[in-house]
C-alpha positions in Angstrom: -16.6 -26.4 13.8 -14.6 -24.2 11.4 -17.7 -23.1 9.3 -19.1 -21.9 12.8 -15.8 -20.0 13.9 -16.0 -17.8 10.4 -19.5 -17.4 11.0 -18.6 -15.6 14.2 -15.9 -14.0 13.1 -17.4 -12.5 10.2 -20.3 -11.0 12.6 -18.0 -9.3 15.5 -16.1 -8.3 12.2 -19.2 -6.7 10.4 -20.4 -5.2 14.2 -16.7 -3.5 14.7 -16.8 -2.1 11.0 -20.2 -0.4 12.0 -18.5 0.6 15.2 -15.7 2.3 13.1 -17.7 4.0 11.2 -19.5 5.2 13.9 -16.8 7.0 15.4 -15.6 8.4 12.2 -18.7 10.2 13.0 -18.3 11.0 16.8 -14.4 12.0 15.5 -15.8 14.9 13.0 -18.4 15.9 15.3 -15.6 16.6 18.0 -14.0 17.9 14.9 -16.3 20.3 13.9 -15.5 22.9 16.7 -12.3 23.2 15.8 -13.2 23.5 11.6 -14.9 26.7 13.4 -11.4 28.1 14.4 -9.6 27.3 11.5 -11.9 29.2 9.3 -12.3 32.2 11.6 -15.9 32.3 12.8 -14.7 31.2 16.4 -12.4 32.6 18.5 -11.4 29.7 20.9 -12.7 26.7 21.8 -15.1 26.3 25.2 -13.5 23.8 27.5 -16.3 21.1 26.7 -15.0 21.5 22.6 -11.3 21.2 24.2 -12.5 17.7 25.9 -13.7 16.2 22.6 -11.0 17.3 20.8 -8.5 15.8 23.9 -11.0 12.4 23.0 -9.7 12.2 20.0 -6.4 10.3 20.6 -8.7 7.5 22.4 -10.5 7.6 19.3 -7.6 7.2 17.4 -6.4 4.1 19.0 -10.1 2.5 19.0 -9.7 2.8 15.4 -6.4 1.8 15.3 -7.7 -1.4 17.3 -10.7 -2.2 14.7 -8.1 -1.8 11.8 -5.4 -4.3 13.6 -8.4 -7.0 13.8 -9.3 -6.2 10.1 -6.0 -7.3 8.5 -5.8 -10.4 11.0 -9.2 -11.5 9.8 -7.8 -10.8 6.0 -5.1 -12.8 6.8 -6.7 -16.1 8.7 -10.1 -15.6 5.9 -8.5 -15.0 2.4 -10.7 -14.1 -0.2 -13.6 -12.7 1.9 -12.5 -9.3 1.1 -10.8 -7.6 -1.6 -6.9 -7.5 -0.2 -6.3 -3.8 -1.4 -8.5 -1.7 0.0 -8.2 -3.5 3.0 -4.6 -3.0 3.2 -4.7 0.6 2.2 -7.1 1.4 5.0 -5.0 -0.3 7.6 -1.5 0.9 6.5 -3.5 4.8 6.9 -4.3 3.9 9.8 -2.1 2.4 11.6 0.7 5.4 10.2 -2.0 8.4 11.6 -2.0 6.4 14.8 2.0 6.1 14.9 2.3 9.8 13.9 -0.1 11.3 16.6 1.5 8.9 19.2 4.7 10.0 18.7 3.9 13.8 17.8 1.0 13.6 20.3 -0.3 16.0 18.0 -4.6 16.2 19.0 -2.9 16.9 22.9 -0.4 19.9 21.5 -3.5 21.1 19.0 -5.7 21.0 22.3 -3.6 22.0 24.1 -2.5 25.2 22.2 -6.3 26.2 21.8 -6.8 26.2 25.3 -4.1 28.7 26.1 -4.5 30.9 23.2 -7.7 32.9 22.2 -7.6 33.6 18.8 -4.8 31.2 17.1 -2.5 32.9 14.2 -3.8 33.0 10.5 -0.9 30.4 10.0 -1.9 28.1 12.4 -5.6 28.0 11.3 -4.0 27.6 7.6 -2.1 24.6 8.8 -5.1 23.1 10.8 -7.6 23.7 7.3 -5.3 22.1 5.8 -5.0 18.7 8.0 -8.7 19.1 8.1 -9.0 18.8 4.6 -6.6 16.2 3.8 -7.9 13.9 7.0 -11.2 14.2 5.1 -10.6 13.1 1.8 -8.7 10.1 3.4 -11.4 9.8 5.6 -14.2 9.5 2.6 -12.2 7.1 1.0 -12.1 5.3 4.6 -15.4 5.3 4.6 -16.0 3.6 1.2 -14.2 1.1 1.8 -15.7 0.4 5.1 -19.6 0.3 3.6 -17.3 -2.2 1.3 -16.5 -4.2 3.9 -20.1 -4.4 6.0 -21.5 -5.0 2.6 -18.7 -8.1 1.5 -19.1 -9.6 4.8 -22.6 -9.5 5.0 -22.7 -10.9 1.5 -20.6 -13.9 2.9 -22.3 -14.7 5.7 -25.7 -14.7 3.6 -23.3 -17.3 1.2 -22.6 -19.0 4.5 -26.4 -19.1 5.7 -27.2 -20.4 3.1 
């Protein structure tokens, strides 16, 4: 019964990790209009661009979601997955998602595009700044997460015999 259970587990696990990476990828593509501002060669965003980017706190909980079930299933499975990584790609996340709750900062940023054409050279410093810090941490997310589909398909080939 118990070999079963981890057999489960282990795939829902591996099919949220490709989830999660997948909206990395739908979070810098709603990104990408506002990397435009920052670095000049748009004015404003159009109101579909200020949607995604007012998608991106749901995207931020979804991930904040995956990375909650991640460190239960280190917890309950020990030894599946290296205990490090794991536990310096949920302790990102879950402080980016406790900052932009409480700053509700991808509403003000939306927000303050939609009313303003051309934002100040400072504000498009600070956002190219965020930007590029958000993607180192975001690279290093995503190694770790081809990590983890790779571990845990690695097990459950162990399992399968």
């Amino acid at each position: 019964m118990e070999r079963g259970f981890f057999q489960q587990a282990t795939l829902f696990m591996l099919v949220l990790t490709a989830a999660c990476l997948a909206l990395n990828v739908v979070g810098w593509i709603r990104l990408r209009a506002l990397w435009r501002v920052a670095s000049g060669r748009q004015g404003a965003l159009s109101p579909r661009e200020t949607h995604g980017l007012n998608q991106l706190t749901g995207l931020i909980r979804l991930e904040a979601g995956y990375f909650t079930m991640l460190f239960l299933y280190v917890l309950v499975y020990p030894g599946v997955l290296a205990l490090w990584p794991v536990i310096f790609v949920v302790l990102y996340h879950w402080l980016g998602w406790a900052a932009n709750e409480v700053t509700r900062t991808t509403l003000h940023l939306a927000a303050t595009l939609q009313r303003k054409v051309t934002p100040p050279s400072s504000f498009r410093l600070r956002v190219r700044r965020a930007l590029a810090v958000i993607g180192v941490l975001d690279v290093i997310e995503a190694a770790i997460l081809v990590y983890i589909m790779i571990a845990l398909g690695k097990s459950l080939r162990h399992v399968l015999g």
